[in-house]
Structure formats: C-alpha cells, structure tokens
C-alpha positions in Angstrom: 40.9 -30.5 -55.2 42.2 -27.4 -57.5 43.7 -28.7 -61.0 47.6 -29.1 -61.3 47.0 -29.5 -65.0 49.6 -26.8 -66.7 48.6 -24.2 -69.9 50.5 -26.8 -72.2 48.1 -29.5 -71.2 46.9 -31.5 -73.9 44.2 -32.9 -72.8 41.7 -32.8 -70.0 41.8 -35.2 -66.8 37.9 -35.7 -67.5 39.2 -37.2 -71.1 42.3 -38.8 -69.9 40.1 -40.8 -67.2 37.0 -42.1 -69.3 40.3 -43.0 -72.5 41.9 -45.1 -69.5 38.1 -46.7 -68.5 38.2 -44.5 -65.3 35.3 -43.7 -63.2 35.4 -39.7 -63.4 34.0 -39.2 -60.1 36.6 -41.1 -58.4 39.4 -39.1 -57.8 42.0 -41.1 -55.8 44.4 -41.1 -59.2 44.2 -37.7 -59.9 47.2 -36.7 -58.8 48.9 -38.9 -60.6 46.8 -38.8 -64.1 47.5 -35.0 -64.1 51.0 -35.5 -63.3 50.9 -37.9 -66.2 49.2 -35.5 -68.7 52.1 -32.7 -67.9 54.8 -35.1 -68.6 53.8 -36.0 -71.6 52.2 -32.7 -72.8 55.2 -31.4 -72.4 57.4 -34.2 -73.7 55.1 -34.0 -76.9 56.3 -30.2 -77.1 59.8 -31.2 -76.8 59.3 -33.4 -79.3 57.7 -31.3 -81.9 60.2 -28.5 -81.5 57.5 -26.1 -80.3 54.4 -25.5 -77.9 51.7 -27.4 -79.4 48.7 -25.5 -76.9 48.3 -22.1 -77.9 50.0 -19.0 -75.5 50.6 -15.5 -76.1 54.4 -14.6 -76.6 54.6 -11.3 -75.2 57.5 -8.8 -76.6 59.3 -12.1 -77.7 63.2 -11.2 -79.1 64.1 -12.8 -81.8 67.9 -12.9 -83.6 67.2 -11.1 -87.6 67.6 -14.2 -89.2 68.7 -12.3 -92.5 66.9 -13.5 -95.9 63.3 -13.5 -96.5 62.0 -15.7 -94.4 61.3 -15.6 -90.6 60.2 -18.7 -89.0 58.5 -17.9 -85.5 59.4 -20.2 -82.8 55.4 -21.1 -82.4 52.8 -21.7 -84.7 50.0 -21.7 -86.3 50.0 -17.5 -85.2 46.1 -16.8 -84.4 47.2 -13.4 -83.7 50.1 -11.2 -84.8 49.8 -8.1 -82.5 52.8 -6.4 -83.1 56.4 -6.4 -84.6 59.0 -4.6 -84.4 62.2 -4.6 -86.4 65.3 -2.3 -84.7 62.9 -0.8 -83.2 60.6 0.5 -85.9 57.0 -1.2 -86.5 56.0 -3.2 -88.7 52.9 -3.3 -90.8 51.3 -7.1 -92.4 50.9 -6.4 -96.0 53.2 -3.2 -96.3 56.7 -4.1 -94.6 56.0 -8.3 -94.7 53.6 -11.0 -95.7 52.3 -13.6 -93.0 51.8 -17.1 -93.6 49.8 -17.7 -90.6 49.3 -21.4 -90.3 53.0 -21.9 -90.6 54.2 -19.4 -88.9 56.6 -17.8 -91.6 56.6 -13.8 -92.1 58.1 -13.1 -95.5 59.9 -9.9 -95.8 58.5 -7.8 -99.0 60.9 -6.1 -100.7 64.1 -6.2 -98.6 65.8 -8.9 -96.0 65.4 -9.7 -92.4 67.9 -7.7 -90.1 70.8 -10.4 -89.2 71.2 -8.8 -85.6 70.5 -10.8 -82.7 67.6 -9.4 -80.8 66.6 -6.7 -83.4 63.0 -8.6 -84.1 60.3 -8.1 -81.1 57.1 -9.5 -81.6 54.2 -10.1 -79.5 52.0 -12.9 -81.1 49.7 -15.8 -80.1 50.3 -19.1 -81.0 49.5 -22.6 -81.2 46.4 -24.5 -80.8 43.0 -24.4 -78.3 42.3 -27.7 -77.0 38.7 -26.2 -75.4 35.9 -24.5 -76.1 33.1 -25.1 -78.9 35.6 -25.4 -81.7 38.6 -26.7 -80.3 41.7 -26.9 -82.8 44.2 -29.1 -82.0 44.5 -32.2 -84.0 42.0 -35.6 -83.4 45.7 -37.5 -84.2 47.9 -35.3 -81.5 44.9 -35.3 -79.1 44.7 -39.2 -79.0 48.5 -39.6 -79.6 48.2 -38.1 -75.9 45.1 -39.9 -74.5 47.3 -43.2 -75.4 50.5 -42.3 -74.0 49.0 -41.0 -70.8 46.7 -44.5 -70.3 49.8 -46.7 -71.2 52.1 -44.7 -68.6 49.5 -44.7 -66.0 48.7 -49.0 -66.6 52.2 -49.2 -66.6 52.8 -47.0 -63.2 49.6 -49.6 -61.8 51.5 -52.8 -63.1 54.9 -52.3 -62.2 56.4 -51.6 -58.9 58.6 -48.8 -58.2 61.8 -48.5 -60.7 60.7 -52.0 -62.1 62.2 -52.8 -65.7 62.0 -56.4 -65.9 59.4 -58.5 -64.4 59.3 -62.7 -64.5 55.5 -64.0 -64.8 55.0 -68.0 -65.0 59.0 -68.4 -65.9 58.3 -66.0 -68.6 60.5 -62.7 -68.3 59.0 -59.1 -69.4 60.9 -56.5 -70.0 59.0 -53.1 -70.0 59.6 -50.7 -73.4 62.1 -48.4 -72.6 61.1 -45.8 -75.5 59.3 -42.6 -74.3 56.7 -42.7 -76.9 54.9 -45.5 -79.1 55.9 -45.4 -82.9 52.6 -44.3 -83.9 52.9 -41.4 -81.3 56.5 -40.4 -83.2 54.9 -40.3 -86.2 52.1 -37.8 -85.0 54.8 -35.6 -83.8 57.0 -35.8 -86.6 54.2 -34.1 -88.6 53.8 -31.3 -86.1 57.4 -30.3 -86.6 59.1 -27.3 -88.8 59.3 -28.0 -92.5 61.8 -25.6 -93.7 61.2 -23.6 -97.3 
C-alpha cells in the first residue's frame, strides 16, 4: 500500500512502528500509525509556530515589516534563492545580512519597507528528517516517536470517544492535554525568539 505519510511528516512509519514495539512487516495498523504521525507532525508545527520539516517557499509575500530586522516565517533557511524588495533584487552581503539558522535577514544600511506584500522571497526552509545526515533534532524526533505510540496505545485501549473508563471499581480518566509536558517543552524551544 502507497504511503499517506504528508511532506511535514516527522518521522517515518518504519520508526514509529519498531518505537511502539511493532512488527514492521505487519501492516494491518498502518493506516492508522500514519494517520497518527500526520496529526501530530502537524500539531507539533502548530505548536512551534512554524514548519518544522524543511519545504521550499516559492515567491512567498511577505508584509515590509519596517526596521532592521526580517524574521522569515520558516527557519533555519538552507537556501535563500532570491529576494525581492518592491520589486527590485536583493543581494546577501550588499543590500542585507542573513542569519541563517534563525531565519532573520538584517537590512544593512537602511530599513525594511513597511508595505504589505512589498518583500518576495523564494527560500528553503526547515529541517531533513532523511537521508545520510538527517537534521532535525534527536529531542523533536523522539518528542514525536512518544506522542504517536501513546496516541496509538491509547486509540488500542479505549473504545470509540471513551474518556473515562472504570477498571476493578477504580475509575480512569484519560489525559485530556494534546501533548505530554516533556513534549511542550521540546516545542517551546523550536519557537521564535525575538531580538
């Protein structure tokens, strides 16, 4: 069966299988783990503020946030292809200095327009979850693994809707917070810090 796993996927269904104690060539749950890993991939991006898995943002408007300082929407920028600022290009180094990792451009020697729309850039952002030197953080990599096993052992031990469940005349109550507190505080660090 062809993968429903979206581009902001986190993490693989292979990995999300053997963290849960999964046989990986057993595939009756897949459905269901992938499902799982898109909800909270992109739960983790609401969360952060931004997409976490790098994409390319094509001819992306942005409003001139007037100032020195203009914080792109993603980051950390792996590759600033072009800018343009009412309509007249850019250049790194000449018109602006990048801080990459950060994904701040700060304006040498004059201000950032403040009209909306007058910044287009096309840049690509975030971080690579595959390949031989994959990026993405160990912490926000197994922040996921352990969301996506205790929402899939939670959709195996409940039924349907089930918030509250009585076991030997004891009563459980399931955790109605999206994410674990050690999940938060992975997020929390992926998110903007102003300067």
């Amino acid at each position: 069966m062809p993968s429903t796993l979206k581009a902001n996927a986190i993490v693989t269904l292979d990995d999300a299988k053997i963290y849960a104690n999964l046989d990986v060539t057993k595939h009756e749950d897949d459905v269901l783990i992938e499902t799982l890993i898109n909800c909270v991939s992109s739960a983790f991006d609401d969360e952060a503020g931004r997409q976490i898995i790098s994409s390319v943002h094509t001819a992306e408007s942005l409003d001139g946030p007037g100032g020195e300082l203009l914080y792109l929407p993603a980051w950390p920028v792996t590759l600033l292809s072009s800018i343009t600022e009412s309509g007249v290009a850019l250049v790194s180094g000449t018109n602006f200095t990048p801080y990459l990792d950060r994904g701040i451009l700060a304006k040498i020697s004059s201000t950032w327009s403040t009209l909306r729309n007058a910044i287009v850039i096309t840049y690509t952002a975030g971080y690579t979850n595959t390949g031989s030197t994959p990026t993405l953080p160990d912490r926000v990599r197994r922040a996921c693994l352990v969301e996506v096993a205790r929402d899939f052992q939670r959709h195996r031990k409940s039924g349907w809707g089930e918030t509250t469940r009585t076991i030997e005349g004891a009563s459980i109550t399931s955790d109605p917070n999206l994410f674990l507190p050690d999940t938060l505080q992975v997020l929390r660090r992926m998110k903007r810090v102003l300067i």
